[in-house]
N, C-alpha and C positions, 0 to 999 in steps of 0.2 A: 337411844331412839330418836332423842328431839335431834341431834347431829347428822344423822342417817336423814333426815324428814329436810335437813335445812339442805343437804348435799344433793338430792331430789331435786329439791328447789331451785337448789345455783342450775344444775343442770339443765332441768325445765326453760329456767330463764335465758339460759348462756341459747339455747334451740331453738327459741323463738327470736331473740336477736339477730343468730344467724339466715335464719329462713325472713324475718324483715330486709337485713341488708339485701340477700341475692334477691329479695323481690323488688327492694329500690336499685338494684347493681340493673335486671332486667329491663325497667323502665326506659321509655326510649329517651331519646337526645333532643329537645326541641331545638331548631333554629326557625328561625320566620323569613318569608319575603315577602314586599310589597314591591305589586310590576302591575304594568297597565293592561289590566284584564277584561274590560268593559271597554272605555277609550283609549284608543292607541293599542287593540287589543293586536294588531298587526304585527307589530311589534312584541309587546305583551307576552304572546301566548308561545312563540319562539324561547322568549327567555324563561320561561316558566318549563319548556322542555330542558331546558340547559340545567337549569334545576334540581328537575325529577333524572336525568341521565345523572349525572355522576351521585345524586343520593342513593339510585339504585345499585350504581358500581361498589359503591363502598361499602350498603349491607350486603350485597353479594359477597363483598368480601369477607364477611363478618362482623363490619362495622365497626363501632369502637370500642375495643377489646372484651368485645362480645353485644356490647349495647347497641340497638337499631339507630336512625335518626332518623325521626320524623318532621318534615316540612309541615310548617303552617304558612297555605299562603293567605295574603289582605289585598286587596284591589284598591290602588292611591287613585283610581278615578278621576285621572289628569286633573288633580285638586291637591293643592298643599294642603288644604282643613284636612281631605279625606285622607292626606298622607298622615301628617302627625296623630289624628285621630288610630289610623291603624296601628303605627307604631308604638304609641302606649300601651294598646291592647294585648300587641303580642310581647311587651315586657311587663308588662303590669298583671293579665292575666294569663297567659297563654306560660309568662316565664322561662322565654326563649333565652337562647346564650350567642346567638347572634345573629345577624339582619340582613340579608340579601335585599337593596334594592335601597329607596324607591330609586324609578328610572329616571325622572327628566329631571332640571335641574332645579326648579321651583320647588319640586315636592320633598326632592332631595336636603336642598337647605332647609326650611321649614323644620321638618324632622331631624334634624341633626341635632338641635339641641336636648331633645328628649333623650335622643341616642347618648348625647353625653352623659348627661347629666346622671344617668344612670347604670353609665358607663358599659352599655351593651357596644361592640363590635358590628356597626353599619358600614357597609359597602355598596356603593352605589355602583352597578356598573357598565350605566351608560348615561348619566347627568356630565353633560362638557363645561360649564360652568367654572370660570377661574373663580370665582368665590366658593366654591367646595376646598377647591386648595386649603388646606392648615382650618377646615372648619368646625377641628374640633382634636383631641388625643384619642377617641376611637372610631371615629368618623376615615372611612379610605374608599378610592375612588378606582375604576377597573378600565377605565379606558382614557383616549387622550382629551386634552382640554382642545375648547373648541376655537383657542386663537393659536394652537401650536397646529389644528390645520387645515386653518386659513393661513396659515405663515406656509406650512407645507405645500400645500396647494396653488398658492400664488407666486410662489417663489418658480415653482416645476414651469408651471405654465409660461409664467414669464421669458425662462429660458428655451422652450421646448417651440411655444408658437408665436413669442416678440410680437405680442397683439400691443397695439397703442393704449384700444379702446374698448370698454364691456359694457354693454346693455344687458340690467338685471331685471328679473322678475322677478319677486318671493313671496312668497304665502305670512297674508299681512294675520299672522299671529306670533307669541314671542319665541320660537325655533325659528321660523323662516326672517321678520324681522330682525331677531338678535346676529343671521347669520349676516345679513344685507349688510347691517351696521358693520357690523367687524371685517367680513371679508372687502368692503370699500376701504377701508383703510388701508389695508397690506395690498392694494393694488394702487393706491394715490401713493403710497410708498414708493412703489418700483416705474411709477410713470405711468400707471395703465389709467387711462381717464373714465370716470362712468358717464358715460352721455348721455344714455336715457336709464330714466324710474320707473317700472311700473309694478303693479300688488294685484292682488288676487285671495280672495276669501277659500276659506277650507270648504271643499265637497262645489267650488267650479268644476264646471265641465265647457265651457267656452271660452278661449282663451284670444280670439283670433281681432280683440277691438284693443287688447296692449300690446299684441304680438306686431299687430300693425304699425303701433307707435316705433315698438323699438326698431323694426324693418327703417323706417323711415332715417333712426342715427344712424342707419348701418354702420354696425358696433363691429370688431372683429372677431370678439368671443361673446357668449351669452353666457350667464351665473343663474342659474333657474334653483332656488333653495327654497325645502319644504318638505313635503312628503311625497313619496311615491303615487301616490290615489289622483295628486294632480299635475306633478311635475313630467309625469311619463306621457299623459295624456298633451300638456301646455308642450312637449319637446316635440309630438307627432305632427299637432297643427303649426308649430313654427317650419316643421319642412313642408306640410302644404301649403308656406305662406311664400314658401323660398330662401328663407333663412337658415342658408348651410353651413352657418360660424359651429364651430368646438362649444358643446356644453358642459361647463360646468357645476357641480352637484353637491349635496352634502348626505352626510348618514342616513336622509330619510328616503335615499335613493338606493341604498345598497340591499338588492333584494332580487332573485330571478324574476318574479313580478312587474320588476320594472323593466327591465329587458321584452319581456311577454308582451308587455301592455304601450310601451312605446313604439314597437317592432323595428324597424329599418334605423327611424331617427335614433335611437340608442346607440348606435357604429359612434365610436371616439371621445364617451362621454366618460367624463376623468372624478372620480372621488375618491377616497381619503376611506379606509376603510381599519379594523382594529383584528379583521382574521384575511388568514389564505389559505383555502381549502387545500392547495398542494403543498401545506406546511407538511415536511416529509420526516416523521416521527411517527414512531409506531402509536403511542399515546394519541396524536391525532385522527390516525386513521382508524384508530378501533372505533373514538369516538363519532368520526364522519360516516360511518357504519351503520352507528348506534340510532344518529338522530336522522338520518334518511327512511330507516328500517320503523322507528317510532312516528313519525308526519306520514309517512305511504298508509298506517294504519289506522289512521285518524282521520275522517270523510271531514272535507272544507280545510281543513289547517291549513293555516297561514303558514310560509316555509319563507324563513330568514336565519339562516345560520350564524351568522355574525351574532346576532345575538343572543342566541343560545352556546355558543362558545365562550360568550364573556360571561355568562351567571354558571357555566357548567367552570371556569374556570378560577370563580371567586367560590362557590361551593366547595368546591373540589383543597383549596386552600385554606380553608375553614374547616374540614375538617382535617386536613393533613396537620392544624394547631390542634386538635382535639388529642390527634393522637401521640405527638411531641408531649405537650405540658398539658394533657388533661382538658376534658371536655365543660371550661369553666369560659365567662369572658376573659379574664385578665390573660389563661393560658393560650387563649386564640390570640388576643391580641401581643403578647410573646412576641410568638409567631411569626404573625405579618409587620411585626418592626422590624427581624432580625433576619428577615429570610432572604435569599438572593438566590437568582440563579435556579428558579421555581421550573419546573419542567410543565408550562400548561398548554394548551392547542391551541392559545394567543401567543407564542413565544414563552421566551424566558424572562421568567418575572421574579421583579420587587419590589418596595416598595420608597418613594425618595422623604429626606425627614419634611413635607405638607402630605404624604400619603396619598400620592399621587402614583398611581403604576409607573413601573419602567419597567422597559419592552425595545430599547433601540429607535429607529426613527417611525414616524407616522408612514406609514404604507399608502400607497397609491396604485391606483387600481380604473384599467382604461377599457371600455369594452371594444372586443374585435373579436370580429364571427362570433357574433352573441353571448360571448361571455367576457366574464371581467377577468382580466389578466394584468398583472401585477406589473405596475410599469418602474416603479422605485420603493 
C-alpha cells in the first residue's frame, strides 16, 4: 500500500514539474531598449518602430521555439544619468537578455559599463562615437562611426566639386559641435580651407545674421550639421540670402521632413546615410511595406526610416542568437561574434573584432527631384 501511495506521489510530483516547466517554457523572452522617446523623440519614435516591426515578425512566426518576446522599452531622455539609470532597470529588474539602444553616443558610453559588467548584450544602433569602438565584450554598435563619414563624405566632395573653401554653420550642441570638429579636419586634410565659423543654438528659427557672415567668405561649399528642425529651415534662408554653394549634412538630416521643410534649397544636398530604401531584397521590401503601412496608421508620426531599419535590423539579429544558441545572453552574444554575411535591410552584416558593424562602404546619398538618391 505505502509503495502504491509513494508511486502516486512520484507521479503527482513528476505533473506538476511538468506543467511548471511548460508554464516557464510559455513565459515570454524579455529584451529591453532605451531610444530617445521624449527628446530626440524625432528620431526616437522611428527606431522604436524598427523594434516593434521585426518583434512582431518573429512572434508571427512563432517566435522562439514557441516562446513570445516581449520588448521593454526605457526613455535615455538625451541624459547619460537617465541612460544608465534605465539600463540597470531593465537588467536588474525587468531581467532582460539584451538591450537595444541607447542612441546617442554620450548615453551610449555611460551605460556600457553596466551593460558589461553584467554582461547583458547592448547594441547601440545609432551612437557614432569612435569611443564605443572595443567599449566593452558585450557592448556592439549598428551603424558607422562618425569619422569614417566625415572621411566619406569629404573625401566624395572633394573629388566630385574641388571646392578650395567651406563656410560652416553647426548646431553649437555636442552632435552638431563634435561634427564641426571632426569634419574640419578631413577637409584641412585634403586642402579645403574653412574660412568662416559660425553656431546656432537648438529650436533657432533665424539664421540670416551668420548666414550673412558666411555670404560675405563666400565659401564654395557650406557644411550645415545638426538636426533637421534647423538645418532645413538655416539651408532655405541661405538661398534667400543667395548663397547657392553645395550643402553639406549629417544623419540628423536624413529624413523626408527635411526635404518637406527645406523645399527647393534641398536640390544637391549630400549626406552619408546607413539605409537605401531600393536596397532590392525581398527581406527589405516586405519590411519597407511594413513600416509605411505602420506610421500611415499612427496620427503625427515622425517618419525616418533609416532609423527604424537599423533597430529593426539589430532586433531582428538578436533574435536570430536566440534562436541559434538559445535565448540566454552569452548565446546572443555567440552569435553576434561569429555571424557574417547577416541578410539585414541595412546590407549584409557583421560584426569586426571592437564590434563595430560591417556593411561595405559608408553610402552617400544626394537629393535630386526631391529625393535622396544614392550617389556612392
Amino acid at each position: 500500500m505505502l509503495v502504491r501511495k509513494l508511486s502516486f506521489f512520484t507521479i503527482f510530483i513528476g505533473i506538476l514539474a511538468v506543467l511548471a516547466f511548460s508554464a516557464q517554457a510559455a513565459d515570454p523572452i524579455k529584451i529591453g531598449s532605451v531610444l530617445r522617446l521624449s527628446a530626440g523623440a524625432e528620431d526616437g519614435l522611428p527606431a522604436k518602430r524598427g523594434v516593434e516591426l521585426a518583434v512582431a515578425a518573429i512572434n508571427k512566426a512563432g517566435g522562439i521555439n514557441g516562446r513570445k518576446i516581449e520588448v521593454i522599452f526605457e526613455d535615455e531622455k538625451d541624459s547619460p544619468t537617465s541612460a544608465v539609470n534605465a539600463v540597470q532597470k531593465l537588467i536588474n529588474v525587468n531581467k532582460v537578455v539584451a538591450i537595444i539602444g541607447p542612441m546617442t553616443s554620450g548615453a551610449a558610453l555611460a551605460a556600457a559599463p553596466s551593460a558589461n559588467e553584467a554582461k547583458i548584450p547592448m547594441i547601440t544602433p545609432t551612437a557614432t562615437s569612435p569611443k564605443v569602438s572595443g567599449a566593452g565584450a558585450y557592448i556592439y554598435r549598428g551603424c558607422s562611426r562618425i569619422d569614417k563619414q566625415a572621411e566619406a563624405l569629404t573625401k566624395y566632395i572633394a573629388e566630385t566639386d574641388k571646392p578650395k573653401t567651406v563656410g560652416i554653420l553647426y548646431s553649437n550642441e555636442p552632435y552638431g559641435k563634435g561634427s564641426y570638429e571632426l569634419f574640419s579636419k578631413y577637409f584641412d586634410q585634403l586642402g579645403i580651407k574653412v574660412v568662416a565659423t559660425e553656431s546656432f543654438m537648438r529650436g533657432a528659427k533665424d539664421f540670416k545674421a551668420q548666414l550673412t557672415n558666411l555670404k560675405a567668405a563666400n565659401p564654395d561649399i557650406l557644411f550645415i550639421p545638426g538636426y533637421y528642425q534647423e538645418t532645413a529651415p538655416a539651408a532655405a534662408q541661405a538661398r534667400q540670402l543667395g548663397l547657392n554653394q553645395r550643402i553639406v549634412g549629417v544623419y540628423g538630416d536624413i529624413a523626408p521632413i527635411y526635404i518637406e521643410l527645406a523645399g527647393k534649397a534641398a536640390e544637391g544636398h549630400l549626406v552619408a546615410s546607413e539605409y537605401h530604401e531600393e536596397y532590392d531584397t525581398p527581406k527589405n521590401k516586405e519590411f519597407k511595406e511594413a513600416y509605411y503601412a505602420l506610421v500611415k496608421s499612427i496620427p503625427n508620426e515622425p517618419v525616418n526610416i533609416m532609423f527604424a531599419a537599423l533597430t529593426y535590423d539589430m532586433t531582428s539579429m538578436v533574435a536570430e542568437g536566440m534562436k541559434k544558441y538559445g535565448p540566454t545572453p552569452d548565446g546572443i552574444k555567440k552569435f553576434l561574434d561569429e555571424v557574417k554575411d547577416y541578410d539585414g535591410v541595412t546590407g549584409r552584416l557583421a560584426f569586426n573584432p571592437d564590434h563595430d558593424v560591417v556593411k561595405g562602404d559608408v553610402a552617400l546619398f544626394e537629393v535630386k527631384n526631391g529625393k535622396y538618391v544614392r550617389v556612392k
